[in-house]
N, C-alpha and C positions, 0 to 999 in steps of 0.2 A: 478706305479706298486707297490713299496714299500710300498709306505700310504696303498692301497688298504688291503695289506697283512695285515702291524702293524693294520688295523681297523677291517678287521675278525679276526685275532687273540685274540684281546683284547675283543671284542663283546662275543668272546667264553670262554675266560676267566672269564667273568661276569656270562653268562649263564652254565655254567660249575661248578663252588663258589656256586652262590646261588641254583640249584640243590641239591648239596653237602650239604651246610654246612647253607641256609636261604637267607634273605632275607640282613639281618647285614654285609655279604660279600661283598655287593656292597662297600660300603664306603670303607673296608680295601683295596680291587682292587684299585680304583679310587685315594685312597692316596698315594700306592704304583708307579702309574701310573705318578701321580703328581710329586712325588720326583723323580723319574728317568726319564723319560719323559723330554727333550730340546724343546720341540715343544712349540711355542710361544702360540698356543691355545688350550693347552693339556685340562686343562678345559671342553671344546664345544665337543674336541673329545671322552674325557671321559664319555662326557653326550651321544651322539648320540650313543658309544658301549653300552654304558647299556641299554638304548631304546634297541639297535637293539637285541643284547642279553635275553631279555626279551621277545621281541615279537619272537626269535627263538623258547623259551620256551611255548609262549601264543601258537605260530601255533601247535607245539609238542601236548599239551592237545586238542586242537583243534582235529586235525588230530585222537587223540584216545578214546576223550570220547566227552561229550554232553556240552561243554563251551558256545555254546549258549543259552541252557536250563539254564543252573546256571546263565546265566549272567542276562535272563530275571527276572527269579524268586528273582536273589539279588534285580536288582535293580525295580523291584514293592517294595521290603520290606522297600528298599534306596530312594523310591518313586526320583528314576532317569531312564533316557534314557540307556539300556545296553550299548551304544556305549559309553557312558560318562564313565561306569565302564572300558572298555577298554582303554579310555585316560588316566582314573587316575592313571592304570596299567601300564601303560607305562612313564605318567610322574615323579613317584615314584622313581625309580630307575636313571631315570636323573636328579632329584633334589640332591637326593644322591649323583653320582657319581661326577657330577659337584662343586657341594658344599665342599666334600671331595680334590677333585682334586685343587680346587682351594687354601682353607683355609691349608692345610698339610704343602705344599710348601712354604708358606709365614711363618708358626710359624717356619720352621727350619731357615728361613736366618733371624729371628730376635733372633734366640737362640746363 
């Protein structure tokens, strides 16, 4: 029950940042997350909140405007699959998050 809680929380946290303040939020989360963070795979979890954070975000536009018209029209321009525009949306932020998560935590215990 706890994990469940720390993983909505932090998934809204991400979703929350990048509303607010971009897309550049994710890493300082995920760093933040990393230094404080005990969990042997904070890393994996960091990546999976910011997915899940993001696609709260994707359903949000969803839900009020036309993101499958945009995604079509991108990706004819991107001469890609929309659905592929929605993975790269989604993998973005877990490359971020985890990346962040990961590298933070190691430069402090070698400082």
């Amino acid at each position: 029950m706890r994990n469940a809680i720390r993983i909505a929380l932090l998934s809204e946290a991400f979703a929350v940042t990048t509303f607010g303040l971009g897309w550049w939020s994710v890493p300082i989360v995920a760093a933040a997350w990393g230094v404080l963070s005990r969990e042997p795979r904070r890393a994996e979890i960091a990546a999976l909140c910011a997915t899940i954070g993001w696609a709260t975000l994707l359903a949000l536009d969803a839900v009020r405007g036309k993101v499958g018209v945009m995604a079509v029209q991108l990706g004819d321009v991107m001469q890609l699959h929309p659905a592929m525009l929605f993975v790269a949306t989604l993998l973005f932020p877990a490359l971020l998050a985890w990346s962040a998560a990961t590298l933070v935590p190691n430069l402090r215990k070698r400082s």
